[in-house]
Structure formats: structure tokens, C-alpha cells
ChimeraX commands (.cxc) that place a marker at each C-alpha (Angstrom):
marker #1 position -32.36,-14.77,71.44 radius 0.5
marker #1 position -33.72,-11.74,72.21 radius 0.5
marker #1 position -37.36,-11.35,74.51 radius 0.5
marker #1 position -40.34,-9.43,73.17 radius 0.5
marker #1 position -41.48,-6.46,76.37 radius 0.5
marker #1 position -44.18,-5.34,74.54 radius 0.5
marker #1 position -46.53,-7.13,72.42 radius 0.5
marker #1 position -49.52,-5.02,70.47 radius 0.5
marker #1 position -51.63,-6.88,68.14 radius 0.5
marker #1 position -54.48,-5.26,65.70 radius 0.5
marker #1 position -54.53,-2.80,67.59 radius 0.5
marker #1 position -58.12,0.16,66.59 radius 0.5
marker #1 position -58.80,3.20,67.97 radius 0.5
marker #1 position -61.96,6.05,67.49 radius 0.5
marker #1 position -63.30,8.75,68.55 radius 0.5
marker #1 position -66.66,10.57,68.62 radius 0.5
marker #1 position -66.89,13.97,66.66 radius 0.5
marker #1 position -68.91,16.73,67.66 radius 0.5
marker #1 position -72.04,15.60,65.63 radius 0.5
marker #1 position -71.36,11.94,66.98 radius 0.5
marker #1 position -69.64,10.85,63.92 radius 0.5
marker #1 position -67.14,8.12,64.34 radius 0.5
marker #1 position -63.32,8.87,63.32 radius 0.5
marker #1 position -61.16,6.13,62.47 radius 0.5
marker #1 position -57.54,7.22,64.23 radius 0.5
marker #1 position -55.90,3.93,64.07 radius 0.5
marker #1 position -56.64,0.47,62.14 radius 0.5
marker #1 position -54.92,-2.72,62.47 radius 0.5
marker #1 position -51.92,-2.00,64.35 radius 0.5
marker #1 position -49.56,-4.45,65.19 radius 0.5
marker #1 position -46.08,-3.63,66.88 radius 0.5
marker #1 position -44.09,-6.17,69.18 radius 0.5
marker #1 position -40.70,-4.28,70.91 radius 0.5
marker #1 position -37.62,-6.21,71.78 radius 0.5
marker #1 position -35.91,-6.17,75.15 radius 0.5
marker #1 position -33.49,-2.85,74.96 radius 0.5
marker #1 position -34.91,-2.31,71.56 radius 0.5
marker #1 position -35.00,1.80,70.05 radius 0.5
marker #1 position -38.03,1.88,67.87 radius 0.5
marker #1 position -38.95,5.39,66.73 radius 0.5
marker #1 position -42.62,6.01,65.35 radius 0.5
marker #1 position -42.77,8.39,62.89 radius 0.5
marker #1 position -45.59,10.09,60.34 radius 0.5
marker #1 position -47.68,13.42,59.76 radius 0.5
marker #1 position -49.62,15.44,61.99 radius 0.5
marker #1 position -52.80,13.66,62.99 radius 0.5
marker #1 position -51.44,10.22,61.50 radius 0.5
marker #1 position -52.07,8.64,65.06 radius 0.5
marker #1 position -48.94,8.83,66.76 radius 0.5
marker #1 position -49.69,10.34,69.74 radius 0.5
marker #1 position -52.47,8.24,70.06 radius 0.5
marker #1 position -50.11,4.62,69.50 radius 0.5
marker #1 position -47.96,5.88,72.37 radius 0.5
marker #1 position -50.97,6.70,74.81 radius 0.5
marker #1 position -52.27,3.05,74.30 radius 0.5
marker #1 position -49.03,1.24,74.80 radius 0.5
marker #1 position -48.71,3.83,77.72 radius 0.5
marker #1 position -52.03,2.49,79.30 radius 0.5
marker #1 position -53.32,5.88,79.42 radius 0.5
marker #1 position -56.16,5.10,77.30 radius 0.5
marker #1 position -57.91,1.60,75.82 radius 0.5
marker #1 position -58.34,0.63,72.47 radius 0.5
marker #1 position -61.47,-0.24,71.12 radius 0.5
marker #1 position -60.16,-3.29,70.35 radius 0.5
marker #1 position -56.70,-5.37,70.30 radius 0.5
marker #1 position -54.78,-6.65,72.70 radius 0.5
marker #1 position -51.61,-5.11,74.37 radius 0.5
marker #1 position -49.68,-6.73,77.14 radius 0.5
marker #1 position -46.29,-5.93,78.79 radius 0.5
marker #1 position -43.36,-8.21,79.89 radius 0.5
marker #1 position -43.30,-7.60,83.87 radius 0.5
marker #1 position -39.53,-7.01,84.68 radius 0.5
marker #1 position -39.63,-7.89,88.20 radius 0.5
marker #1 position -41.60,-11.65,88.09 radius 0.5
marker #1 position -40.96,-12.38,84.09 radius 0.5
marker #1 position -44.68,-12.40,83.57 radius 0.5
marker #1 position -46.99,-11.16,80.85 radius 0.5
marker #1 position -49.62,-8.28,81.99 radius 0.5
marker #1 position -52.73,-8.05,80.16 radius 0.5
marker #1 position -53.66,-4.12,79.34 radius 0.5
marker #1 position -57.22,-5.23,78.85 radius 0.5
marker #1 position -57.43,-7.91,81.67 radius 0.5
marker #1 position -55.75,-5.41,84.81 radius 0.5
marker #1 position -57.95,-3.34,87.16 radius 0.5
marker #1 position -57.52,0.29,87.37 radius 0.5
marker #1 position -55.26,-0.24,90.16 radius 0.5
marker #1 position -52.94,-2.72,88.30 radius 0.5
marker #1 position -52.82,-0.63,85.34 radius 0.5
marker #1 position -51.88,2.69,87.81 radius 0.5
marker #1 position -49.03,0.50,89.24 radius 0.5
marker #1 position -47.78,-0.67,85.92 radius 0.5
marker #1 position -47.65,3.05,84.79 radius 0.5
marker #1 position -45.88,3.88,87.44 radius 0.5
marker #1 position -43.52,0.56,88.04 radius 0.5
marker #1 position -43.14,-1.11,84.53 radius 0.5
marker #1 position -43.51,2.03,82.03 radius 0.5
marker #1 position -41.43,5.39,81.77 radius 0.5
marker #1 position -42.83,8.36,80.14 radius 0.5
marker #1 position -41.26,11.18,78.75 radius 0.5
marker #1 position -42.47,14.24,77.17 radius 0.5
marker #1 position -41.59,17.17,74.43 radius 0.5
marker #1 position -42.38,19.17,77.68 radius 0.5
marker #1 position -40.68,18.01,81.03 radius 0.5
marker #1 position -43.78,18.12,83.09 radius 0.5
marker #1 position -41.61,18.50,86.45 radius 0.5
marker #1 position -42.67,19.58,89.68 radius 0.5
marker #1 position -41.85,23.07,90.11 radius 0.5
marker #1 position -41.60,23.10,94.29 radius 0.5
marker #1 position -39.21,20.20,94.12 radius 0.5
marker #1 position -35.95,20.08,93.80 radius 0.5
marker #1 position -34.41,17.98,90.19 radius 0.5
marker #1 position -33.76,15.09,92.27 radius 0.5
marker #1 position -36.84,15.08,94.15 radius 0.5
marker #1 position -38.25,15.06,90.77 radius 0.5
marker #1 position -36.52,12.07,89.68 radius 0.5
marker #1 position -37.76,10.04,93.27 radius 0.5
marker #1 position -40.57,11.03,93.05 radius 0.5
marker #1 position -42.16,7.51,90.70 radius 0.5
marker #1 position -40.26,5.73,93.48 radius 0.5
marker #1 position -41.87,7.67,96.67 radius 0.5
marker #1 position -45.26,6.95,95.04 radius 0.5
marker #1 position -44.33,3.30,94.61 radius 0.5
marker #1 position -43.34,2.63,98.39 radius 0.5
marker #1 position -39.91,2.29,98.46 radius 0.5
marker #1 position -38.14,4.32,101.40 radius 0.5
marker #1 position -36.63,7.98,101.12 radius 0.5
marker #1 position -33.38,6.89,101.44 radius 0.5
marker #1 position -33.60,4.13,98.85 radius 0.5
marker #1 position -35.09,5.83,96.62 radius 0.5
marker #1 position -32.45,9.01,97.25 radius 0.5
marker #1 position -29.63,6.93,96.40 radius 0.5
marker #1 position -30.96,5.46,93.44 radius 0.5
marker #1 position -31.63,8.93,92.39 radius 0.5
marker #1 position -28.20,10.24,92.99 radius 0.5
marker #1 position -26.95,7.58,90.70 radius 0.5
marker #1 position -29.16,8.65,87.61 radius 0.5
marker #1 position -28.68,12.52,88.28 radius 0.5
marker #1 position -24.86,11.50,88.16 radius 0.5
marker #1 position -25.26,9.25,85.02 radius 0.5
marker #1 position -27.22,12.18,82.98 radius 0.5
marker #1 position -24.49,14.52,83.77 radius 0.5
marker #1 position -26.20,16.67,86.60 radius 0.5
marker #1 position -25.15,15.85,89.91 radius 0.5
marker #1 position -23.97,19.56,90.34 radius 0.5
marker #1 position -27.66,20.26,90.06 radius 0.5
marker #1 position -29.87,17.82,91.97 radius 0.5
marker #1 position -30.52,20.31,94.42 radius 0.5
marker #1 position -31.46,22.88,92.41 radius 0.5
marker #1 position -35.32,23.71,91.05 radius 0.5
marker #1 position -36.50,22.92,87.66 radius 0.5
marker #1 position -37.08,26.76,86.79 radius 0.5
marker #1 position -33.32,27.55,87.42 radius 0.5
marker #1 position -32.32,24.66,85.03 radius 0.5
marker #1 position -31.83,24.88,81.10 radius 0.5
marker #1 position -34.42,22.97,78.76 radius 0.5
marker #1 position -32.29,20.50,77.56 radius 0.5
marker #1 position -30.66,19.72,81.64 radius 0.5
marker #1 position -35.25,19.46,82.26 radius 0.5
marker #1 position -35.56,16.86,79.99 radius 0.5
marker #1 position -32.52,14.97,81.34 radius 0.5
marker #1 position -34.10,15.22,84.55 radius 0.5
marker #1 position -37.48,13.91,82.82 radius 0.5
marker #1 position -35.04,10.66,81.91 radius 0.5
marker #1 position -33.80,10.14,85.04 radius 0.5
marker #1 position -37.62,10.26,86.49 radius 0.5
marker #1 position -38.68,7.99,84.04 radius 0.5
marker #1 position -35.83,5.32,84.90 radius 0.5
marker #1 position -35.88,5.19,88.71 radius 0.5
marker #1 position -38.22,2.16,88.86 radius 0.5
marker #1 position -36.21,0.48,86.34 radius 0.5
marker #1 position -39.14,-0.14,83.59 radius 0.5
marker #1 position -39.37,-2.50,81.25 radius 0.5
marker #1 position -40.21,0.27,78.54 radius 0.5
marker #1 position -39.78,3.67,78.32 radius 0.5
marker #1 position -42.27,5.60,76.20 radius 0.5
marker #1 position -41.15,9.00,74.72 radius 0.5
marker #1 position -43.84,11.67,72.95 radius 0.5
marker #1 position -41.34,14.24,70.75 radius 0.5
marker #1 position -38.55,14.46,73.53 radius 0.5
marker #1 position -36.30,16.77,71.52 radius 0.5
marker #1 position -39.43,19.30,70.24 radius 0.5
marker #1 position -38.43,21.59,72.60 radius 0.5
marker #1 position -34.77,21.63,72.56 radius 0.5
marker #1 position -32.15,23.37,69.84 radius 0.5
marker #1 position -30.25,21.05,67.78 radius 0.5
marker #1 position -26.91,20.47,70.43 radius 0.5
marker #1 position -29.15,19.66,73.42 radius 0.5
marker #1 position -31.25,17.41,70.59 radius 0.5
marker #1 position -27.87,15.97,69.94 radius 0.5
marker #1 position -26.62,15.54,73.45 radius 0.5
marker #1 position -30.59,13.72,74.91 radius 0.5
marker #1 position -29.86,11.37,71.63 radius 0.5
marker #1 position -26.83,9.91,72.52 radius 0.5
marker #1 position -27.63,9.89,76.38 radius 0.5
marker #1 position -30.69,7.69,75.07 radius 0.5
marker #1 position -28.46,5.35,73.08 radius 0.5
marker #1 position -25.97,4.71,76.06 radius 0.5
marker #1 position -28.40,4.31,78.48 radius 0.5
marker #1 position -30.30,1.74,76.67 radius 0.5
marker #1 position -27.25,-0.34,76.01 radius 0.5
marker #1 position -26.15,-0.01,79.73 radius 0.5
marker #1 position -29.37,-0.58,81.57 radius 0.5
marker #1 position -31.38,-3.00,78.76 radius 0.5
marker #1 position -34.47,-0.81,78.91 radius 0.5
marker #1 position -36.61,-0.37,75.69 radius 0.5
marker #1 position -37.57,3.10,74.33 radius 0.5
marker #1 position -40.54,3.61,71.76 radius 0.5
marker #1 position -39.74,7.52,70.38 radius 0.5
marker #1 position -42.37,9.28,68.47 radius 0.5
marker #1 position -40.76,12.05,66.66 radius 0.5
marker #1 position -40.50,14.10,63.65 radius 0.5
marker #1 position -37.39,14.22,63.84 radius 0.5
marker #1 position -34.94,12.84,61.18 radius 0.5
marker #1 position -31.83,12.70,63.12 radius 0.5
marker #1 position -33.70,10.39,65.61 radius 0.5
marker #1 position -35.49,8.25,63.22 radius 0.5
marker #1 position -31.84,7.46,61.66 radius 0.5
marker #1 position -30.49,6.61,64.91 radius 0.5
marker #1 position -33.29,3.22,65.59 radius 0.5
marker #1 position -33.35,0.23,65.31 radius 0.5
marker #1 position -36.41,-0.21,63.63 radius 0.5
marker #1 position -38.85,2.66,62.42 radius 0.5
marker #1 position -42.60,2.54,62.30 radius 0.5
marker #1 position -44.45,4.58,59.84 radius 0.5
marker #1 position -47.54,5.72,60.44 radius 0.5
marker #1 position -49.92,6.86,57.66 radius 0.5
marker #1 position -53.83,7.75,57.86 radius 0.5
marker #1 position -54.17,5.21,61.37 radius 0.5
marker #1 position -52.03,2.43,59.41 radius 0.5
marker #1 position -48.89,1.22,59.39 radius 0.5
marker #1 position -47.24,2.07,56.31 radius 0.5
marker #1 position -43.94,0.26,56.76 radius 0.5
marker #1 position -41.76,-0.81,59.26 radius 0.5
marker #1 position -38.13,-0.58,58.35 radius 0.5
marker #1 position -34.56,-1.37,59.87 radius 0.5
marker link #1:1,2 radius 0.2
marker link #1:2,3 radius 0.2
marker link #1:3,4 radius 0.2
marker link #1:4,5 radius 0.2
marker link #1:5,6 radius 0.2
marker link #1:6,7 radius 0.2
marker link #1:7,8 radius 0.2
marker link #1:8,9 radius 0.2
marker link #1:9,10 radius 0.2
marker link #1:10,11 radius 0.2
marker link #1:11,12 radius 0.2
marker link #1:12,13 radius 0.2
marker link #1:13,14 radius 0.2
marker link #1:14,15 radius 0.2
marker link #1:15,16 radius 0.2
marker link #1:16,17 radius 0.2
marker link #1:17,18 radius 0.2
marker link #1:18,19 radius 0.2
marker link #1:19,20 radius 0.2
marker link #1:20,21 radius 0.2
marker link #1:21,22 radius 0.2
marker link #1:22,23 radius 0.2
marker link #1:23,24 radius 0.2
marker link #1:24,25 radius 0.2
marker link #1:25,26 radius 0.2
marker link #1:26,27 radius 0.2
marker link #1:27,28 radius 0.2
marker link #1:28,29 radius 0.2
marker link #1:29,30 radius 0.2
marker link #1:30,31 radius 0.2
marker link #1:31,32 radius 0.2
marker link #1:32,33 radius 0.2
marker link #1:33,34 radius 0.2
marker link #1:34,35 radius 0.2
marker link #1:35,36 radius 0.2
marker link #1:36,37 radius 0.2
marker link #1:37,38 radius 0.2
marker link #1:38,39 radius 0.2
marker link #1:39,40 radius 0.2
marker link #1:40,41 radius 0.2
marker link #1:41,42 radius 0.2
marker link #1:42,43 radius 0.2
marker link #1:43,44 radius 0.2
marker link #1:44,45 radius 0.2
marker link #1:45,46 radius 0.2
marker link #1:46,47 radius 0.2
marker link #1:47,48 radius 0.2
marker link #1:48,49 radius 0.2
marker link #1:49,50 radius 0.2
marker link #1:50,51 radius 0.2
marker link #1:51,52 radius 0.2
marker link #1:52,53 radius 0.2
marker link #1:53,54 radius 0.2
marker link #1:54,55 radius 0.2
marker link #1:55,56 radius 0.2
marker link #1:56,57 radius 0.2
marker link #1:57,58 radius 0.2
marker link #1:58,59 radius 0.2
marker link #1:59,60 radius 0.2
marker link #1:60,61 radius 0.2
marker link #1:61,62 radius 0.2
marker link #1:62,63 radius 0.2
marker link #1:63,64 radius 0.2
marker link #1:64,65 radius 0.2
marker link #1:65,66 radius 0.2
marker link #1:66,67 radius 0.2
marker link #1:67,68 radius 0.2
marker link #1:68,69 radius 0.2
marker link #1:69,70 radius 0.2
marker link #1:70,71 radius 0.2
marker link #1:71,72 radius 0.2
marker link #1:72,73 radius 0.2
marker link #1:73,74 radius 0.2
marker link #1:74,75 radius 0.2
marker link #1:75,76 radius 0.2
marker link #1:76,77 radius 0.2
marker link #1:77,78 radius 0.2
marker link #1:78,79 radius 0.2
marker link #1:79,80 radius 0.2
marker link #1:80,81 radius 0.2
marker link #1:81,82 radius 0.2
marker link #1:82,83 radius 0.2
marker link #1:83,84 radius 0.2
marker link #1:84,85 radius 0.2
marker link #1:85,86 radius 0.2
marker link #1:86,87 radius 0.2
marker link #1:87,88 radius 0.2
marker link #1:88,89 radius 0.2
marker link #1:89,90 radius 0.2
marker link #1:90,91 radius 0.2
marker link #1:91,92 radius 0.2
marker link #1:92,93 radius 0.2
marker link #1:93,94 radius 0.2
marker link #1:94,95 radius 0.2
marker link #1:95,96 radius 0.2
marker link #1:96,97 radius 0.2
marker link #1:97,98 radius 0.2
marker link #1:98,99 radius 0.2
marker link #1:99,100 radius 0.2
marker link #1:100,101 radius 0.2
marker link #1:101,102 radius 0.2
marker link #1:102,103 radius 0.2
marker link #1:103,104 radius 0.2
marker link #1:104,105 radius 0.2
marker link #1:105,106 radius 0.2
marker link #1:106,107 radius 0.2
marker link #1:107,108 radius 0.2
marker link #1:108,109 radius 0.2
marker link #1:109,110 radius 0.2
marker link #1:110,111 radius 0.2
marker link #1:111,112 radius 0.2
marker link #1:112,113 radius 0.2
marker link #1:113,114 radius 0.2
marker link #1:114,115 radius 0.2
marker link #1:115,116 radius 0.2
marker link #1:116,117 radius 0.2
marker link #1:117,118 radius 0.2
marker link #1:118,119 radius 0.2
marker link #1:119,120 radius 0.2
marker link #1:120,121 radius 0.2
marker link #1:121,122 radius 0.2
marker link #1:122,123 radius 0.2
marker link #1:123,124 radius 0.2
marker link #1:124,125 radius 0.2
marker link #1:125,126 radius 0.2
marker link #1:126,127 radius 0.2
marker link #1:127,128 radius 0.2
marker link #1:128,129 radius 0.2
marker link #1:129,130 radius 0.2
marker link #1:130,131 radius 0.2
marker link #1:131,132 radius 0.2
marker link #1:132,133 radius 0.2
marker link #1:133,134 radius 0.2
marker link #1:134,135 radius 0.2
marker link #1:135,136 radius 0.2
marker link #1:136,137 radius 0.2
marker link #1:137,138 radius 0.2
marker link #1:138,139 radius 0.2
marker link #1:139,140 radius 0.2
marker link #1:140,141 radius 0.2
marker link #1:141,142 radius 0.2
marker link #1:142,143 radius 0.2
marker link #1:143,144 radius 0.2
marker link #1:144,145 radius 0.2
marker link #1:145,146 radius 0.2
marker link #1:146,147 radius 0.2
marker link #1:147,148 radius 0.2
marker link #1:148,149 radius 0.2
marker link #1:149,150 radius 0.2
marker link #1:150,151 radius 0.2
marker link #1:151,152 radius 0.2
marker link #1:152,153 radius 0.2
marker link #1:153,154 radius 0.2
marker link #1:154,155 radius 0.2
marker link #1:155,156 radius 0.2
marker link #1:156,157 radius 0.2
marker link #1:157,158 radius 0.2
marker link #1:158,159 radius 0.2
marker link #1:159,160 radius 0.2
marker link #1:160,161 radius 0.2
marker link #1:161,162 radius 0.2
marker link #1:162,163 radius 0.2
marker link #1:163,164 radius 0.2
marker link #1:164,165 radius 0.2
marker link #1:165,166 radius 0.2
marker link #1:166,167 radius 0.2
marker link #1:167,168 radius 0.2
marker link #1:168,169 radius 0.2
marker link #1:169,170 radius 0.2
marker link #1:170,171 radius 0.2
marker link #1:171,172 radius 0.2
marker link #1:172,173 radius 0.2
marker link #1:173,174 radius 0.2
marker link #1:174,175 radius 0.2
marker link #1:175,176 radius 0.2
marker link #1:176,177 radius 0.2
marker link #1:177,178 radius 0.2
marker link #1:178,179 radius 0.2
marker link #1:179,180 radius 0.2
marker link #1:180,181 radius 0.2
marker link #1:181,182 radius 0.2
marker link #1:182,183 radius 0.2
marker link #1:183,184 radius 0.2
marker link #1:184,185 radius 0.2
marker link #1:185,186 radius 0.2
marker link #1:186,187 radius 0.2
marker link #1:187,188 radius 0.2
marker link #1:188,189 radius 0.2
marker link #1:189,190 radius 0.2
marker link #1:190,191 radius 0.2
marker link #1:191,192 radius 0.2
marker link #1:192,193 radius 0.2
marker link #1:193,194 radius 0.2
marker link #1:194,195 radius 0.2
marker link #1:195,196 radius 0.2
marker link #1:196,197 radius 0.2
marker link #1:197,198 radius 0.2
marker link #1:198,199 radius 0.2
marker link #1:199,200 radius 0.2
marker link #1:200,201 radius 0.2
marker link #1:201,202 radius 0.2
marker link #1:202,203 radius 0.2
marker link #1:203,204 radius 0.2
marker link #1:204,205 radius 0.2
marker link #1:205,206 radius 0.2
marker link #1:206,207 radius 0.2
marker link #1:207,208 radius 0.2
marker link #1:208,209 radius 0.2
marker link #1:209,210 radius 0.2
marker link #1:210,211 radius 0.2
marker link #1:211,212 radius 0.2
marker link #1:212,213 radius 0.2
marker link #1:213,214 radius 0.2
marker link #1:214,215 radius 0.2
marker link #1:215,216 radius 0.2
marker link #1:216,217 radius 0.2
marker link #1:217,218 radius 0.2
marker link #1:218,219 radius 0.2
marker link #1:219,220 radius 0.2
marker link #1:220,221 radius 0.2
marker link #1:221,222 radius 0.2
marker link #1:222,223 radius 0.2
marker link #1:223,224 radius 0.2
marker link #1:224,225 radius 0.2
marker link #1:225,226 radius 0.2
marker link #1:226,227 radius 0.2
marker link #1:227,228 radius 0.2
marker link #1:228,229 radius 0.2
marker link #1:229,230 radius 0.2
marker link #1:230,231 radius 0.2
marker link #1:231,232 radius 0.2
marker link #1:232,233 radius 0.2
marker link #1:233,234 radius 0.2
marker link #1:234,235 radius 0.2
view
């Protein structure tokens, strides 16, 4: 039977307007991701997608809910709203991957600098974290480029570079914010089905918020969100 790695329940966020007025961005949320598990959220502008991923991202809190992650090095539960700073820093780094419509890669690196880089930060040695990187550069179909900068590489090959980085500390979950937005429809096409293999071969889960269609089709499970709510979720 397959293991939950991410477990949100009721789940409300708000924020302050100008004038101090309280907006309502999401309500009730509840959203529990499977081991290797595609879920794509979907929904209008300003429907609190963005927002979802942030939370399950620990880069912000809600203002209440709980969210806790399945640790995939010692099989235990982390508690968003019970971890230090520190803990939730190391379980960005360590147990989450992040990827972006824009690449967000270090322009004086080299691609696979780029891709150690989560590693470097999280201790392990140069050489380790080299090889490991070698491997992924190879796997997304750029080992011809690893040496190379960012700015001398295409959109689409940045954003396989972005995968890659967001891989190397073999996460539990990897968290995606409109990955294609950027891209024309064949490198859309071509970071799709890299996605699809490489969460069959290495069992990692990917939450996708997207608009587009051709991604949506392509989850397991969609989540729909409407006016902070969940509208449906489908198969």
C-alpha cells in the first residue's frame, strides 16, 4: 500500500490589506500526497495557488492547520508548525525540491555547480556531491553542458538544470510553481515527460501548479482551486 509524504489538513491562510482589512486567500484546505504521487493544482489567477505551494514549501505558515512531511532519510513525520527555524531551513533544503516558472540559477556558476549547490549547503563533500551531480546532468540529457553557464544555455536546458538542483538531496517532495510558463510548447513537452520518468525511476513526489492543460491531463490526481477552496479533486 502506498505511504502518504505529505499530509495538509484544514489548512487557512490571510493577509492584511492596505487599510488593515483581512483577506481570506485560502479556507479549509486539506491535501495528503502519496509517495511518487503527480498531483497538479490548478485554478484562476488569485485562486490561492501560489500561496498552497509556499505553505507545503515551508516558506510561509498558515494561520492555522497542520502540515507535516514524511522524512526520507529516518521514516519520521516532521511537524511544519512544531520545527525551529533551523529545522524548517534544513528540511527546505534536504527533504523538499523547488522549482520555478523562472530557473532562478546562479549566474557565476557553472550548470552543474548549480545543481550541487543544495548539496554543498547541506555538508556533503565536493566530490560527493560532484558525482551525484554528474549523474542527474546525464539523466536530464545535458552532460555536454555541465560546464557551461546558465546564460549560454536555452530556457527549456535552465529549467532542466532547475530539476536536477532540486533532486540532488533526494527529497521526499518536489514542489513545482508553473515550470513550463516560460517555455514554448516542445520544451513544455520534453520537461513533461522528463517529470513523468523521473518520478517513476527515483519514487519522488511532485505537486505542479499550473495552468496548463497538457499538464493537468498528465496527473494523477488534480486539485482545483476556487476562491481559497477546494473545488474538487479529481483522478
Amino acid at each position: 500500500m502506498n505511504q502518504n509524504v505529505l499530509e495538509a489538513k484544514d489548512l487557512n491562510k490571510s493577509y492584511s490589506s492596505a487599510v488593515g482589512a483581512r483577506t481570506a486567500v485560502l479556507q479549509g484546505i486539506n491535501l495528503d500526497v502519496l509517495r511518487g504521487e503527480f498531483v497538479a493544482i490548478v485554478g484562476a489567477s488569485g485562486a490561492g495557488k501560489s500561496t498552497l505551494l509556499h505553505l507545503l514549501g515551508a516558506l510561509e505558515s498558515p494561520d492555522s492547520g497542520q502540515i507535516r512531511l514524511l522524512s526520507p532519510h529516518d521514516g519520521g513525520w516532521v511537524d511544519y508548525a512544531k520545527a525551529s527555524d533551523d529545522e524548517l531551513a534544513s528540511l527546505r533544503n534536504t527533504q523538499l525540491g523547488f522549482v520555478f516558472q523562472f530557473h532562478h540559477l546562479l549566474p557565476e556558476f557553472t550548470a552543474q555547480e548549480n545543481v550541487m549547490m543544495p548539496s554543498l549547503i547541506a555538508g556533503v563533500a565536493r566530490s560527493e556531491a560532484a558525482r551525484h551531480a554528474a549523474i542527474l546532468m546525464e539523466r536530464v540529457g545535458l552532460a555536454d553542458k555541465r560546464n557551461q553557464k546558465p546564460d549560454s544555455l536555452s530556457g527549456g536546458e535552465q529549467q532542466r538544470v532547475a530539476f536536477a538542483r532540486a533532486l540532488i538531496n533526494k527529497p521526499s517532495l518536489v514542489l513545482a510553481d508553473e515550470p513550463t510558463g516560460n517555455l514554448d510548447d516542445q520544451n513544455s513537452s520534453i520537461l513533461l515527460e522528463l517529470l513523468q520518468e523521473l518520478r517513476q525511476e527515483l519514487g519522488q513526489a511532485f505537486v505542479v501548479v499550473t495552468h496548463s492543460e497538457a499538464i493537468a491531463r498528465q496527473a494523477d490526481r488534480t486539485f482545483i482551486l476556487q476562491n481559497g477552496r477546494s473545488l474538487n479533486l479529481s483522478d
